[in-house]
N, C-alpha and C positions, 0 to 999 in steps of 0.2 A: 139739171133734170129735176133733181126733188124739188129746190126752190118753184120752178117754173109750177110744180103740181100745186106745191103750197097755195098756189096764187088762181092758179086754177080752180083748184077748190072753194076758193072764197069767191070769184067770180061767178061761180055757179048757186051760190046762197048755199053751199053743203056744211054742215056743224064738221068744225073742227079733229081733229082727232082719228085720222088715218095715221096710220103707222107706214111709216117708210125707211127703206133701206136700200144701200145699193151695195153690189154685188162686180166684182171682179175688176183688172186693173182702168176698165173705159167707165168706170163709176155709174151701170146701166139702173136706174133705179126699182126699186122693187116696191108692191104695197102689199103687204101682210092682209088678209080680209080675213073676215071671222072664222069663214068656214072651205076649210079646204087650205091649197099649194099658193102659194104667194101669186102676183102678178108681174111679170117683168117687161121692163121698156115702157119707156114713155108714153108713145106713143095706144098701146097695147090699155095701159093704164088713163089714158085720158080719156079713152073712148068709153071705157068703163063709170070714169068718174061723171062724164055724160049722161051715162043712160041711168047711173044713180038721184041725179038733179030733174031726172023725165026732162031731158031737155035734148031729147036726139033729133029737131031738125037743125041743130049746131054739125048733127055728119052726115046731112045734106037729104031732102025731100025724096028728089027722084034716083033711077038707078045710075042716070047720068053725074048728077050731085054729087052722090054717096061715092063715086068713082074718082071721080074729081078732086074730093075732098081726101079720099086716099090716097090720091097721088101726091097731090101736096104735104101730106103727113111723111109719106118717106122720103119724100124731096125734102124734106125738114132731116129727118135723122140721117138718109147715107149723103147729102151733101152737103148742107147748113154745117152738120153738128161735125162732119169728117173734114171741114173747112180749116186748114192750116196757116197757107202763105197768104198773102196780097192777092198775086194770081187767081186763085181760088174764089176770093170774096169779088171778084171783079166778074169773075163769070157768071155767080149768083145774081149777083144785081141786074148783069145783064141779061139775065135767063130771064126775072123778075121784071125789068121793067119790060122788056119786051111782051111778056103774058100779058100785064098788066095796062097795055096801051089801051085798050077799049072796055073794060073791065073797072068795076067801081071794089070787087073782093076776089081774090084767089078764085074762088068756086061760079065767078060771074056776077049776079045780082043778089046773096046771098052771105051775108056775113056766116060764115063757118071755124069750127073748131078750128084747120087751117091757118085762116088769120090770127087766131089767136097765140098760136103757137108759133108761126113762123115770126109774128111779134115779139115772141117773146124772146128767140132765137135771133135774131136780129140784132135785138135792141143793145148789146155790145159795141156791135156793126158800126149802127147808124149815128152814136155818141161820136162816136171819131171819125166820121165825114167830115170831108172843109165842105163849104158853102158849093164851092166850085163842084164835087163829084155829089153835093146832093143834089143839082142844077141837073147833072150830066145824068143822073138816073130820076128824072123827073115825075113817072108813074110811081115808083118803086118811091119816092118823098111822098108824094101826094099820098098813095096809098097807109103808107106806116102811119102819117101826119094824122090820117082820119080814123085810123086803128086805136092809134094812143087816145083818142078822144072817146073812144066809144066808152060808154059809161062801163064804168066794174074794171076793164083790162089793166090800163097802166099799174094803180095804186100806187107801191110806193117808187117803183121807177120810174130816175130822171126823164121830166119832159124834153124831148129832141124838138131845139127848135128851126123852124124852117122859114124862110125871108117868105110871106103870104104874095107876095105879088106875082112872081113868077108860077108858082105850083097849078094856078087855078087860069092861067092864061092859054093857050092851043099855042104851044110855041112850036109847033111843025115846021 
């Protein structure tokens, strides 16, 4: 969670120097701000660190956007982050590639906070793919594949790579 904010942060061009903490046994992260009660949850704090960067059409333009872009956000923390067994992560992917079959970002035509987060969330995930179950979630590859390239996200996390031939072909 904090790491992910770290990166967050620098993604968004913000100076350094947020203080952060997490709090209770699911390590939910906190950010201490100057004035006033801390912030907690991830998510709660990303959206903040957004509108600190003046960069909020990252949580989406219209009311349909801004919806969209919320739902993805808690699909990020009660399922991504509540994600245990194999089982689990097979659902995601499948929820995921399925969203994802006619869609270029989570939110539609619109790279969002979303992406960036569920990238980040992910990117555990998608290192320990074989070739064969990145094939078998082939949105959900194509998707991340074009995430991790966007300029600012990755940084220092491993590139996930993917066989280019298949990804970009209509294999219906």
């Amino acid at each position: 969670g904090v790491e992910e904010l770290v990166l967050l942060e620098k993604l968004l061009g913000l100076p350094k120097g947020s203080k952060y903490g997490v709090q209770g046994e699911r390590k939910v992260p906190v950010l201490q701000t100057n004035n006033g009660p801390g912030l907690t949850g991830i998510m709660t704090i990303a959206a903040y660190l957004v509108k600190q960067a003046k960069k909020e059409q990252l949580l989406g333009s219209t009311a349909e956007e801004k919806a969209v872009v919320q739902q993805w956000l808690e699909y990020r923390v009660t399922q991504v982050d509540g994600s245990s067994s194999k089982e689990d992560t097979r659902v995601i992917l499948k929820d995921l590639n399925t969203h994802l079959e006619d869609k270029v970002y989570l939110a539609g035509n619109i790279f969002t906070l979303a992406d960036i987060l569920m990238y980040y969330g992910l990117h555990h995930v998608m290192v320990d793919l074989t070739v064969q179950e990145k094939e078998k979630y082939l949105n959900v590859s194509r998707w991340f594949n074009h995430i991790q390239h966007y300029p600012g996200v990755r940084q220092h996390l491993s590139n996930v790579v993917f066989i280019k031939n298949r990804l970009y072909t209509n294999a219906h």
